[in-house]
C-alpha positions as CSV (number, residue, x, y, z in Angstrom):
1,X,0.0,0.0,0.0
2,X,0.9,3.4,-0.3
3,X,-0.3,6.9,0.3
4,X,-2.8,8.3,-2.3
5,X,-4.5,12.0,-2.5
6,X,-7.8,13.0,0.1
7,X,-7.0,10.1,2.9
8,X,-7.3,7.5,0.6
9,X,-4.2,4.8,0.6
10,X,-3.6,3.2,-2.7
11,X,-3.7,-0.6,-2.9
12,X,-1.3,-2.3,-5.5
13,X,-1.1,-5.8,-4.7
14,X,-2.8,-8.7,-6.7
15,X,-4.3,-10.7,-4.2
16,X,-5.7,-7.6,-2.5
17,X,-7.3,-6.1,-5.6
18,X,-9.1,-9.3,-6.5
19,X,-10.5,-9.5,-3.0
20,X,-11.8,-6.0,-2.8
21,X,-13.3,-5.9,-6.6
22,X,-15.4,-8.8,-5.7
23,X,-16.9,-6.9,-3.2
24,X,-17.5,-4.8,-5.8
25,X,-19.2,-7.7,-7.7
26,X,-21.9,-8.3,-5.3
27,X,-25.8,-6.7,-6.3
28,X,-25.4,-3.3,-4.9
29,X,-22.0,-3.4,-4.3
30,X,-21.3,-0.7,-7.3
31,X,-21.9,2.5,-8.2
32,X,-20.2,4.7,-10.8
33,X,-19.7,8.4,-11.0
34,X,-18.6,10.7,-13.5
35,X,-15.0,12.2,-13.1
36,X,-15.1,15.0,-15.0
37,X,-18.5,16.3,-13.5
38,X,-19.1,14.6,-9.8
39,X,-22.4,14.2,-9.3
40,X,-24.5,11.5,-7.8
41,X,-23.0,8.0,-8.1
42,X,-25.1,5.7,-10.5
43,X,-26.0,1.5,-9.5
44,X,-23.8,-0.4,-11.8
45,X,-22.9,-4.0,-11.7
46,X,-19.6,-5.7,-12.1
47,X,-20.2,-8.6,-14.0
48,X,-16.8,-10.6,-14.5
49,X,-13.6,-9.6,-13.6
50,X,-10.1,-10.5,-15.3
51,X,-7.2,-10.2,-12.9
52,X,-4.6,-8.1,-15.4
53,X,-6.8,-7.5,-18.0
54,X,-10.6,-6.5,-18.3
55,X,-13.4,-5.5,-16.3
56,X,-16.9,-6.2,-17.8
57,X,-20.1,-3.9,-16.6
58,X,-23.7,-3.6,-16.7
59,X,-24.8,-0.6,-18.2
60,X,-28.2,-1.4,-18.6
61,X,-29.9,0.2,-16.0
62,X,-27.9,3.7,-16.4
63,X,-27.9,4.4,-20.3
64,X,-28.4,7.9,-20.1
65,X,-24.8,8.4,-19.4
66,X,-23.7,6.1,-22.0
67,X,-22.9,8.8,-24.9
68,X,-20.7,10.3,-22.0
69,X,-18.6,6.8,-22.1
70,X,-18.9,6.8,-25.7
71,X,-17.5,9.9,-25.9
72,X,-14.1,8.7,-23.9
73,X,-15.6,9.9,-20.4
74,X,-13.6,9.1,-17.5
75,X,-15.4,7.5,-14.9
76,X,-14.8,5.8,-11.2
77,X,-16.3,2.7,-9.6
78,X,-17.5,3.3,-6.0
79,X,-17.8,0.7,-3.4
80,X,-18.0,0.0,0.5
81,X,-17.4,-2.9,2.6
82,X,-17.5,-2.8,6.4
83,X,-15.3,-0.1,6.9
84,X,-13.9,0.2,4.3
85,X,-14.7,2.8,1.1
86,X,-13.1,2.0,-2.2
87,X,-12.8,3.0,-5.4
88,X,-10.7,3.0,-8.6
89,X,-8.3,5.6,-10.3
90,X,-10.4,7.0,-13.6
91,X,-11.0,4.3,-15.7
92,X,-12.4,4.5,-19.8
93,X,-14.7,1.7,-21.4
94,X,-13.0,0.4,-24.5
95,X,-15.3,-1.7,-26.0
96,X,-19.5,-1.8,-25.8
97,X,-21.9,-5.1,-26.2
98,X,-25.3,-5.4,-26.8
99,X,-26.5,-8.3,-26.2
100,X,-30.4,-8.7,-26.3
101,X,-31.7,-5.8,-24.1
102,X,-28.5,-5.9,-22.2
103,X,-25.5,-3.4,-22.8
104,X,-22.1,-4.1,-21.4
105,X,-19.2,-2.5,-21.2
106,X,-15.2,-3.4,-21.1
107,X,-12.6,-1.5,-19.4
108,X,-9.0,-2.1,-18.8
109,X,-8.7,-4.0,-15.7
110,X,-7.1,-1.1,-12.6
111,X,-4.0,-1.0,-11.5
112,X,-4.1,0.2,-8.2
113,X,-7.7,0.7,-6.0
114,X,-7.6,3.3,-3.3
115,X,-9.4,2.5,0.0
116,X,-10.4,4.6,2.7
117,X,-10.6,3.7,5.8
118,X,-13.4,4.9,7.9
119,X,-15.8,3.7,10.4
120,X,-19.3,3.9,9.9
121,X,-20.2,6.2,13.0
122,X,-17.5,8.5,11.1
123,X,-19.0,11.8,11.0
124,X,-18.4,14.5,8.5
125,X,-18.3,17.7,9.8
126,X,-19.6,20.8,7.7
127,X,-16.9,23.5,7.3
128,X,-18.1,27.4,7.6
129,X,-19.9,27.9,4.2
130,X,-20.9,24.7,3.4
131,X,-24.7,25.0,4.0
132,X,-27.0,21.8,3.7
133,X,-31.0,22.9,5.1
134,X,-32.8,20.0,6.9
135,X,-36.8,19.7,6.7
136,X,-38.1,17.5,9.4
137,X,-41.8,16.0,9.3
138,X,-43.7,14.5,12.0
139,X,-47.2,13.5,12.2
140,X,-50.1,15.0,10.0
141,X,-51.0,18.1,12.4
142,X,-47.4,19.1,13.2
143,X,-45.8,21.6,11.0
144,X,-42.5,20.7,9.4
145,X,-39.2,22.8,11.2
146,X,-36.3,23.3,9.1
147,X,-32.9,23.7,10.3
148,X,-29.1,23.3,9.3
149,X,-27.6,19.9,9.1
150,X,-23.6,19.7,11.0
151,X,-22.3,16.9,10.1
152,X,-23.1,13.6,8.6
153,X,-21.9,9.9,8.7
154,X,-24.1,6.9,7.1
155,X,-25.6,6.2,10.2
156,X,-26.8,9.2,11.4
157,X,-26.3,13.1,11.4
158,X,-26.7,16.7,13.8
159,X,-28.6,19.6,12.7
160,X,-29.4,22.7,14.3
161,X,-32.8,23.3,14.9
162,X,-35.1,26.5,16.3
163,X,-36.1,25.9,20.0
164,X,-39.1,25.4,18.9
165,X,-38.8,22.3,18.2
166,X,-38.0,20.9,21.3
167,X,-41.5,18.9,21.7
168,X,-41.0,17.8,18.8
169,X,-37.7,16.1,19.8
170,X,-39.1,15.0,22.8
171,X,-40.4,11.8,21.8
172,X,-38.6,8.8,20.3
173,X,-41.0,8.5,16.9
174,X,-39.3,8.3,14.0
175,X,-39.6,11.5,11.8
176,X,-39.5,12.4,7.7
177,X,-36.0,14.0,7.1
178,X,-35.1,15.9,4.1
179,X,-31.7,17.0,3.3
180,X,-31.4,20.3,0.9
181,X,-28.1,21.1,-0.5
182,X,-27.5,24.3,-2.3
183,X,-27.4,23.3,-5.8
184,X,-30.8,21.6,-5.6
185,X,-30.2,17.8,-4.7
186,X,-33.4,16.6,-2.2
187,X,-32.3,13.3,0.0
188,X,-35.4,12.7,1.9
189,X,-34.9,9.3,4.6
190,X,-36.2,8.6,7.9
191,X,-34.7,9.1,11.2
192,X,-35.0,8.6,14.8
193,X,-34.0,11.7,17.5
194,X,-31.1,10.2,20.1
195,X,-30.5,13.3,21.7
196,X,-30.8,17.1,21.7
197,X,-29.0,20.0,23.5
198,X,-30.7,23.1,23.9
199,X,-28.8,26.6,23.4
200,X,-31.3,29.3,24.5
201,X,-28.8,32.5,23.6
202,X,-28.7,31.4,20.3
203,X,-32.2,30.2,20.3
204,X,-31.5,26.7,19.0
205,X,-31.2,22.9,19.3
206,X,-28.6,20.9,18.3
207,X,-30.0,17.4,17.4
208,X,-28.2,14.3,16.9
209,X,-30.4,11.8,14.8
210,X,-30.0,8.3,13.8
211,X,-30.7,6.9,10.2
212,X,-33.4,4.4,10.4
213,X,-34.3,1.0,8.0
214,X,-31.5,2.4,5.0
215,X,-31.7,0.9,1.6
216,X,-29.1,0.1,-0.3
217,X,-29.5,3.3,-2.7
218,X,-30.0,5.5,0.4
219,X,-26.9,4.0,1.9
220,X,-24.9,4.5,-1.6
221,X,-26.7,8.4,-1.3
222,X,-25.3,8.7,2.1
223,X,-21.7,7.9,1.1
224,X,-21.6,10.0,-1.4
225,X,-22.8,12.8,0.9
226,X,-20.5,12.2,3.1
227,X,-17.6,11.9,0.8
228,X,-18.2,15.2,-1.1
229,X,-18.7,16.8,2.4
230,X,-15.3,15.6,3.7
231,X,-13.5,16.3,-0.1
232,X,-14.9,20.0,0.0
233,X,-13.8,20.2,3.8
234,X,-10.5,19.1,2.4
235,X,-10.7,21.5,-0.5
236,X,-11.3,25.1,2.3
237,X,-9.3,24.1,4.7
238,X,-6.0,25.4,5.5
239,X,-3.0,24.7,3.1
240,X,-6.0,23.2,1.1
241,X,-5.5,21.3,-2.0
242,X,-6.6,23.6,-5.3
243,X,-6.7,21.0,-7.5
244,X,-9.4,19.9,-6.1
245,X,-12.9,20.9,-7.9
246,X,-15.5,22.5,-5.9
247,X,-18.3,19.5,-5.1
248,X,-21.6,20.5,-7.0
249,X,-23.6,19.9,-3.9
250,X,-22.5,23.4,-2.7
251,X,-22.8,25.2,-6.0
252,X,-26.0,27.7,-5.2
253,X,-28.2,27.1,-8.3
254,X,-29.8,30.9,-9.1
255,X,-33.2,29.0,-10.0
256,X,-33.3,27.2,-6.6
257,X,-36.0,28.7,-4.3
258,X,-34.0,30.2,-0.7
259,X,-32.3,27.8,1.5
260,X,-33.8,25.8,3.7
261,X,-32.4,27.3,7.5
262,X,-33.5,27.4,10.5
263,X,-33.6,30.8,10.2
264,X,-36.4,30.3,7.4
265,X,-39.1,29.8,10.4
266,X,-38.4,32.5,12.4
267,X,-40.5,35.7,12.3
268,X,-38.4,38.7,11.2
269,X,-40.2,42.1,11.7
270,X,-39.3,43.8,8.3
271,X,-37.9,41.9,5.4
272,X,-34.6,43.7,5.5
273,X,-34.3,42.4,8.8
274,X,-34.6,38.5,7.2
275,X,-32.1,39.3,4.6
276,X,-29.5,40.6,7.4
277,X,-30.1,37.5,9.4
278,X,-28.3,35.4,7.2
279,X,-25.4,37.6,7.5
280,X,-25.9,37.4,11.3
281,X,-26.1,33.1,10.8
282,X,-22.5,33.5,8.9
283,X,-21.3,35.6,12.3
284,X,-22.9,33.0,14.6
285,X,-21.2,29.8,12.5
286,X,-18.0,31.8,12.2
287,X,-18.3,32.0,16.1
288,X,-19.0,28.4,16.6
289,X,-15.7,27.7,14.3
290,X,-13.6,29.9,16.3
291,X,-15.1,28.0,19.7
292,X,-13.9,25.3,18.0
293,X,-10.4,26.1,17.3
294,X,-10.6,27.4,13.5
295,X,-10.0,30.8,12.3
296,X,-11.7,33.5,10.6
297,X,-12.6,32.1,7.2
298,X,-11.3,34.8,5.0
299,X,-13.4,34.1,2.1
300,X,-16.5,34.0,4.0
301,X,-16.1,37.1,5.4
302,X,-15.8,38.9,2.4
303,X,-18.6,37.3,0.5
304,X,-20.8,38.4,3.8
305,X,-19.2,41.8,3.8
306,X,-19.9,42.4,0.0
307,X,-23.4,41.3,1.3
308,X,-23.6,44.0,3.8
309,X,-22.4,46.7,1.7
310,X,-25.2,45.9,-1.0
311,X,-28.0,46.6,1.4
312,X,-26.6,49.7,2.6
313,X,-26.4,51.0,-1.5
314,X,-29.9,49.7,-1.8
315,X,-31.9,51.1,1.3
316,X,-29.8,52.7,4.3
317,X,-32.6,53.4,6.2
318,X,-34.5,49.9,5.9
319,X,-31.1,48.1,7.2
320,X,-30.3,50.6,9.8
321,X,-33.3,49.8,11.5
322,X,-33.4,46.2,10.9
323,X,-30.5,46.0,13.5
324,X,-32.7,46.2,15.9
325,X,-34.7,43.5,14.5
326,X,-32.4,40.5,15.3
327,X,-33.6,39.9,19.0
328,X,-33.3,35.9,18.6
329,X,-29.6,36.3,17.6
330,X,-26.7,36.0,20.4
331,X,-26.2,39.7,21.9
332,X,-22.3,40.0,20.7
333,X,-23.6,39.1,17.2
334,X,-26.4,42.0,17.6
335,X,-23.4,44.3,18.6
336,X,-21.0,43.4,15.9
337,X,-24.1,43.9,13.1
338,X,-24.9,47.1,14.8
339,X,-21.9,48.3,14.9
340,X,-20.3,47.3,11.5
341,X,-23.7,48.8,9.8
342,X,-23.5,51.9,11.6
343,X,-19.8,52.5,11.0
344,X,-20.2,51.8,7.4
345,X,-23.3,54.5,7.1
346,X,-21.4,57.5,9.2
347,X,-18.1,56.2,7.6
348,X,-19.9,56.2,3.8
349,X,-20.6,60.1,4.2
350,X,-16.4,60.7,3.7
351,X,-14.1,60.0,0.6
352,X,-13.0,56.5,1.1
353,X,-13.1,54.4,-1.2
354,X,-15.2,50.8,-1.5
355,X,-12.3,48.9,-0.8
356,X,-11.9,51.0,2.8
357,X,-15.5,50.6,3.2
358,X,-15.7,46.8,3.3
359,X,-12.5,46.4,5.1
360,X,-14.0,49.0,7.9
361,X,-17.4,47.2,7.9
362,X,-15.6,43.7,8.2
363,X,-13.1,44.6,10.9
364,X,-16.6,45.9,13.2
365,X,-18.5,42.6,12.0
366,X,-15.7,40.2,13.8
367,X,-14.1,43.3,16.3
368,X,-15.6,41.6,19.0
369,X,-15.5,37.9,18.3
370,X,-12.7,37.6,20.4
371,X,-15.1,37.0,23.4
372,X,-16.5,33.6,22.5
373,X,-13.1,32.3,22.7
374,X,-12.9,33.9,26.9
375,X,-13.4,31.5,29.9
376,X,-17.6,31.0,30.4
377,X,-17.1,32.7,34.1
378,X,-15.1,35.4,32.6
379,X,-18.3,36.1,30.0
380,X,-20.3,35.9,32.9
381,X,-19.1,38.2,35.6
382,X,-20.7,41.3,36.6
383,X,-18.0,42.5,38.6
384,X,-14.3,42.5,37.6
385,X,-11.6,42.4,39.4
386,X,-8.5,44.0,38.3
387,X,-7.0,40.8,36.9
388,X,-10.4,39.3,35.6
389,X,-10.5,42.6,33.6
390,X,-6.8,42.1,31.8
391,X,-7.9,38.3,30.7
392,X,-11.7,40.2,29.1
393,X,-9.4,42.9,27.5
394,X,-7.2,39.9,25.8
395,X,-10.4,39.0,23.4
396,X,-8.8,42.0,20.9
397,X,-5.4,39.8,20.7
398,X,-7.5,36.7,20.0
399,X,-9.4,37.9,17.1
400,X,-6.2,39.6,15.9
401,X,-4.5,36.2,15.6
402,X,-7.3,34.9,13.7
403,X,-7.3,37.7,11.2
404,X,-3.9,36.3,9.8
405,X,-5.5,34.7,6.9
406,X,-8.0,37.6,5.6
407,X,-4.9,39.0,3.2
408,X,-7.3,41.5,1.8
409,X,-8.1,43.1,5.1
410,X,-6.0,46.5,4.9
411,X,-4.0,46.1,8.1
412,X,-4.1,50.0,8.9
413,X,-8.3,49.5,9.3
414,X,-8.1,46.6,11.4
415,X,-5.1,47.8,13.4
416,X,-7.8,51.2,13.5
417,X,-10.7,49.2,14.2
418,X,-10.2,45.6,16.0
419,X,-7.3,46.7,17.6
420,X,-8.0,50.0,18.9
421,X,-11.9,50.3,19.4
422,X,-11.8,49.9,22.8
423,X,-9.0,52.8,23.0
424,X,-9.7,56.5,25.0
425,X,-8.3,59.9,24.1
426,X,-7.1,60.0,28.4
427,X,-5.4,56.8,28.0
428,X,-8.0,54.9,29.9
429,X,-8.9,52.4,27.4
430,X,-7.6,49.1,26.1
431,X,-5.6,46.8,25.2
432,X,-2.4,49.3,24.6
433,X,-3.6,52.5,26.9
434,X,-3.3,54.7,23.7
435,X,-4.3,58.2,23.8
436,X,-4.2,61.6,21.6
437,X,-2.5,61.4,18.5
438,X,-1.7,58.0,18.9
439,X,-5.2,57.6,17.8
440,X,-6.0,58.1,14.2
441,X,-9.7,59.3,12.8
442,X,-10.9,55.8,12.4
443,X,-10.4,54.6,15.8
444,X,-12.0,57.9,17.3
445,X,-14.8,57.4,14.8
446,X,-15.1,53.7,15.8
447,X,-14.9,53.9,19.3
448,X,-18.2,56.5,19.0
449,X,-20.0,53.9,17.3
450,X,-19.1,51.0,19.4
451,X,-20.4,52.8,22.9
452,X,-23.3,54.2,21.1
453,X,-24.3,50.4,20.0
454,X,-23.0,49.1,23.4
455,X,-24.7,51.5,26.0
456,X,-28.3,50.9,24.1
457,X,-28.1,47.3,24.9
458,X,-28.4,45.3,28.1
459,X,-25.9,44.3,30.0
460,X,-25.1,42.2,32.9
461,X,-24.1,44.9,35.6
462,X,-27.5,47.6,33.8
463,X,-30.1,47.9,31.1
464,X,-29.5,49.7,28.0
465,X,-29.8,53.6,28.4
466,X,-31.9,56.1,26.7
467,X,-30.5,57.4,23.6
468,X,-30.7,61.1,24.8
469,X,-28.4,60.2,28.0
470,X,-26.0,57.9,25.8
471,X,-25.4,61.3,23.9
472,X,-25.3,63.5,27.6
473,X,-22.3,61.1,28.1
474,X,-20.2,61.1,25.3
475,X,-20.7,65.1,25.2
476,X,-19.4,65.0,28.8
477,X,-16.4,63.2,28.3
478,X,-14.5,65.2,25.5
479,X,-11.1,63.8,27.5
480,X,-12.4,60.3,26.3
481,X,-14.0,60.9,23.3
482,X,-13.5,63.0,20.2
483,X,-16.2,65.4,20.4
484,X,-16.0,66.2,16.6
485,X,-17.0,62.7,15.9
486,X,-19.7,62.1,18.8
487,X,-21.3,65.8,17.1
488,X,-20.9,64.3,13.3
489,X,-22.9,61.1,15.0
490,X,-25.4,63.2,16.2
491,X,-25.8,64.7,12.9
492,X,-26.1,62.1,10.8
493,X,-28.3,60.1,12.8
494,X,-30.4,62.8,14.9
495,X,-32.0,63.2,18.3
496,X,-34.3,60.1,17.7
497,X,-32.2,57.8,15.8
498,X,-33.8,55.1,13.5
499,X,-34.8,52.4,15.7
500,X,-35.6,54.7,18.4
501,X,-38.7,53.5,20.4
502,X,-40.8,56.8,21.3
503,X,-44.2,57.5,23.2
504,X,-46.7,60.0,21.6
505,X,-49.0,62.2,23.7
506,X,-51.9,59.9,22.9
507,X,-49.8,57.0,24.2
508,X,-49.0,55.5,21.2
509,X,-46.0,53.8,20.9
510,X,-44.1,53.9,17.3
511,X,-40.9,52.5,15.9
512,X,-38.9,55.5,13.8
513,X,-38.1,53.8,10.8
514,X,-37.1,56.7,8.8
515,X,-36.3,60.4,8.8
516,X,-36.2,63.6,6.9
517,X,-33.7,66.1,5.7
518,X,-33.7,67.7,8.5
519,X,-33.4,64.8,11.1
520,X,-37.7,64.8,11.7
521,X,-39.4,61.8,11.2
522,X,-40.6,60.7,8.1
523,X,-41.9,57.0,8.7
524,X,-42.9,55.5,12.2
525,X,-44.3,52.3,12.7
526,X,-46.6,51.3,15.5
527,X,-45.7,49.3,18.5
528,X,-48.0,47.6,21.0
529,X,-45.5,47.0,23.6
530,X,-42.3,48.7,24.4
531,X,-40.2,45.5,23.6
532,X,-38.0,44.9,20.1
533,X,-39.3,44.8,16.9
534,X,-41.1,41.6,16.3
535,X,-44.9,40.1,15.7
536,X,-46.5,42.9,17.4
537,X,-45.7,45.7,15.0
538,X,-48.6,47.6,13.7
539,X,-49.3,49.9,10.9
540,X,-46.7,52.0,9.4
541,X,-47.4,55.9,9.3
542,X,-46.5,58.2,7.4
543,X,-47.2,61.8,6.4
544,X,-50.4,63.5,7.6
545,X,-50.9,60.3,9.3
546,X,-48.0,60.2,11.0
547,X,-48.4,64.5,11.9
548,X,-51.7,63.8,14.1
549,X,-50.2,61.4,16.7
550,X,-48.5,64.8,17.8
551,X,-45.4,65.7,19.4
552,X,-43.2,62.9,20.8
553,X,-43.5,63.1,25.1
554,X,-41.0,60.4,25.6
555,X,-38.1,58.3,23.8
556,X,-37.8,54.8,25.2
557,X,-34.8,52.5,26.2
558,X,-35.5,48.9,24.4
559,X,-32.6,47.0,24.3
560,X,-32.6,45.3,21.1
């Protein structure tokens, strides 16, 4: 034996290759895919086998693909035995029989196999990026969930589900799965749940699931899966192997409806905000990979980042607001969205270019990331003692060291923004103490934004402030903050910022979700509760409807 590309170790010996091709011999034994173009592997039947010479197969049952082979098309013969997965090198038919309604084809007989060796229970995990949706069914009068399958081995698989579906998980019935990947393949097969975890920050269940009464051409199905989700794995990860060709099972197709998510089922309160929720899902998997040892998936981040920057072109005010939409999303995911989106817009008044645009809204999207990777107790605490304070302010070095492989980042914006957001004009910030002209425009600019988006949340140790007394305190604190930048914020955003709660003096309560010229309110949307943006939004006003609520008697603080 000896090594071979993707895990696989390449089989040479006589004796060996005879045993292992009549496994391949066996009904069911055989499938055959396509070099050129992977795609799904096709039943095919080894009929006879000549040590040294020929192989002889049964193309009856998959003649569509036989002007491929006519045409000199490479193919591969796929196989599995106990825990074992084999295949050939590329192999070309040579010759085609007919004989009655059969067809047959002859190849040269391999010269090596390659084997894998795997267990069953081997689980292949899903790499930031690689999206498969899951649809689960149950009986007649429950709705179906969807949700985002983890990883998958041929007897079973995790997804991520909403917490809704806890009941559902509850039992032990066996339930309808459907597996949806990207370019439009459906694998739908029945499995039993074995155990769930729930995660209420993030809102979700993670699932483990067994695989239950397989057929042979599920169990072929399932290999496959799992093979293409380990080669693509292969293909991303680090000092990753570009001769590899991207698997089409995570090729979007544009005619393909949305993906399935689990973020499909939840109820967004504006359809900007559904559209920013998958960028917040990238954020949230990207933080799950970093919990998890990876790094910051460069390519990812700027395929989200180009996301973000086409909804700002296309409605400003619509996403603005829709960051306070996300309440189901982890809080330092709400942060980084609000702050990166906020950033971008105050930022996007100024000359820079794109390129210093996406590079600034990136570094705020993953500034803060750093935290998921802190000791739970540390994330926790309410109040710090001096050393519990210098391990918090050691999440900006974290993030930094994970920002090695994002080339395109320009290092003077992150050094600006992930590096010294947390920074004060006096010297009282962190992680360097910096102050006065050590501090560029960005960071001043930055550090603004971030305390603006931080103070209006929760927190452990308070509840978010009003809007009016966030401004009182940057105003008050010109030693900390540059006042020029906290007056430009004020400016461009106004006295009651988009996604401002306020109280009329009928008592109506009202969403702003857009202003005028002149920093007045142009659209407002009604609220039944003070509480975020979500199912209980009411009409939206506008114009004279909007002039005879009145004058505004009280702006809320709605952490959101």
């Amino acid at each position: 034996m000896s090594g071979a590309e993707d895990g696989y170790v390449r089989v040479t010996t006589p004796v060996e290759m005879e045993e292992m091709l009549e496994r391949l011999s066996q009904p069911g034994g055989a499938s055959l895919q396509l070099d050129a173009e992977p795609s799904r592997p096709l039943p095919v039947l080894v009929v006879e086998q000549m040590p040294g010479e020929h192989l002889t197969l049964d193309l009856t049952s998959i003649r569509e693909i036989v002007p491929d082979l006519k045409r000199g098309g490479a193919f591969r013969l796929l196989g599995q035995s106990r825990d074992q997965m084999l295949r050939t090198p590329p192999l070309v038919i040579q010759e085609f029989k007919e004989q009655g309604s059969k067809l047959f084809g002859i190849c040269l007989y391999p010269t090596s196999l390659e084997v894998l060796q795997r267990r069953a229970s081997f689980r292949a995990r899903l790499r930031l990026g690689m999206e498969v949706g899951a649809i689960l069914r149950g009986g007649a009068d429950d709705a179906p969930l969807q949700g985002d399958l983890k990883d998958l081995s041929l007897e079973g698989c995790l997804l991520e589900l909403p917490l809704s579906s806890a009941p559902l998980l509850a039992g032990s019935d066996v339930l309808e799965m459907e597996l949806c990947f990207l370019n439009g393949v459906r694998f739908a097969i029945k499995a039993q749940p074995r155990h769930s975890l729930a995660d209420t920050e993030r809102q979700a269940v993670r699932a483990g699931f067994q695989f239950v009464a397989t057929s042979p051409d599920q169990e072929r199905q399932l290999w496959h899966f799992v093979r293409e989700i380990e080669r693509e794995s292969v293909r991303q990860g680090e000092g990753s192997d570009s001769s590899l060709l991207p698997s089409l099972l995570f090729q979007t197709d544009p005619a393909a409806p949305p993906p399935v998510s689990r973020r499909n089922v939840v109820h967004y309160a504006t359809p900007m905000a559904k559209r920013l929720a998958r960028i917040a899902g990238y954020l949230d998997a990207q933080l799950l990979e970093l919990e998890e040892g990876g790094r910051l998936d460069s390519v990812q981040l700027s395929r989200f980042t180009d996301r973000l920057l086409g909804l700002h072109a296309e409605d400003r005010e619509a996403l603005l607001f829709a960051t306070c939409c996300l309440h189901d999303e982890p809080p330092l995911i709400r942060h980084a969205l609000g702050v990166a989106v906020h950033l971008l817009d105050l930022a996007s008044t100024g000359p820079l270019p794109r390129d210093a645009l996406k590079a600034l809204a990136a570094s705020a999207m993953v500034h803060d990331l750093g935290k998921a990777l802190l000791p739970d107790e540390l994330k926790r605490a309410v109040d710090l003692e001096d050393g519990q304070k210098a391990s918090l302010h050691g999440h900006v070095a974290l993030i930094r060291e994970r920002l090695a492989g994002c080339h395109w980042l320009a290092p003077g914006v992150v050094e600006a923004v992930v590096m010294r957001i947390n920074e004060r004009l006096d010297g009282s910030g962190y992680p360097q103490g910096l102050s006065g002209e050590q501090l560029g425009e960005l960071s001043r600019l930055a550090s603004v934004v971030d305390v603006v988006e931080a103070m209006k949340r929760d927190r452990l140790d308070r509840p978010a402030w009003k809007i009016s007394d966030i401004y009182r305190h940057l105003l008050s604190h010109p030693r900390q903050f540059d006042t020029r930048w906290v007056k430009r914020y004020l400016k461009r955003f106004g006295v009651t910022p988009i996604g401002t709660l306020v109280r009329f003096s009928g008592g109506e309560l009202g969403w702003v979700q857009r202003l005028d010229g002149m920093g007045r309110l142009a659209q407002l949307q009604l609220a039944e509760q003070a509480q975020a943006p979500g199912e209980s939004l009411g009409g939206i006003l506008r114009g004279e409807r909007l002039s005879r609520l009145g004058g505004v008697t009280e702006v809320l603080a709605v952490s959101c």
